[in-house]
N, C-alpha and C positions, 0 to 999 in steps of 0.2 A: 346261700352264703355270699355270691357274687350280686345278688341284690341288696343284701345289708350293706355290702362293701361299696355298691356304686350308693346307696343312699348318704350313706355318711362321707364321702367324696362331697356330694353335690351339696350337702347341707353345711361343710366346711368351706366350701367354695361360696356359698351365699352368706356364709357370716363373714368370710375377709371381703367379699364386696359389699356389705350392709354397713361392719365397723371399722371397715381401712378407711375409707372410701373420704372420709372427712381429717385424715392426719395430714392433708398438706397445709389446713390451714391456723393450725396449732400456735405459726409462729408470729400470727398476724397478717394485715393485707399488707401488701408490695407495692407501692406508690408506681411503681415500675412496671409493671406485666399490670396488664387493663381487664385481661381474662379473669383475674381474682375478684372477690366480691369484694366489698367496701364497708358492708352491713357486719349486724354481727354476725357470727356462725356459731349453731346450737350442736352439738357432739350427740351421734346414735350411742343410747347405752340400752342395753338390752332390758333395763328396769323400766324405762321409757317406751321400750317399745309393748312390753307387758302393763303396762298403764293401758295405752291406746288399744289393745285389743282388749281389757279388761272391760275399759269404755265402751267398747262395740259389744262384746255381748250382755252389756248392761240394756243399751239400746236394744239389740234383737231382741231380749228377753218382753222389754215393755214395749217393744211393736205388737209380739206374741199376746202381751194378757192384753193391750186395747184389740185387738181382733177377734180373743174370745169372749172381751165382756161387750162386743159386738153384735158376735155372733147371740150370745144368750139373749140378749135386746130384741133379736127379732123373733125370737121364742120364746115367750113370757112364762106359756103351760108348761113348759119343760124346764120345773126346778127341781133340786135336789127333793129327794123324798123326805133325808134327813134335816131339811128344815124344816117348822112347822109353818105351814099356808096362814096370810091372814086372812081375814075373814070382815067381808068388807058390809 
């Protein structure tokens, strides 16, 4: 129980630091204070961040099949049974 409870602590604790973290500059940059950016600023939303790791296991997924259709490359003899050989 004391480990669900530090887990959800810690994972509320990383989302006000992931989606607070960008609300000072909501109101625009401050010609004033030189520490603010001047660019624009793009908002963490959690839909964005579920994009970007979607994008990552799109990648890992096809790092994964060019490694086995690699692998199978340097094993010609070892095809599926279920396909039928041709016959050269």
């Amino acid at each position: 129980m004391l480990t669900v409870l530090g887990a959800l602590v810690v994972l509320a604790v990383l989302a006000v630091a992931r989606y607070g973290a960008d609300s000072r500059f909501d109101s625009g940059p401050d010609p004033r204070d030189p520490a603010r950016p001047r660019g624009p600023q793009y908002a963490h939303t959690p839909a964005a961040d579920l994009a970007l790791l979607a994008a990552l296991g799109r990648r890992i997924a096809a790092h994964g099949r060019a490694w086995e259709s690699y692998d199978r490359a340097l094993r010609p003899w070892e095809q599926d049974a279920s396909r039928p050989r041709e016959r050269v």
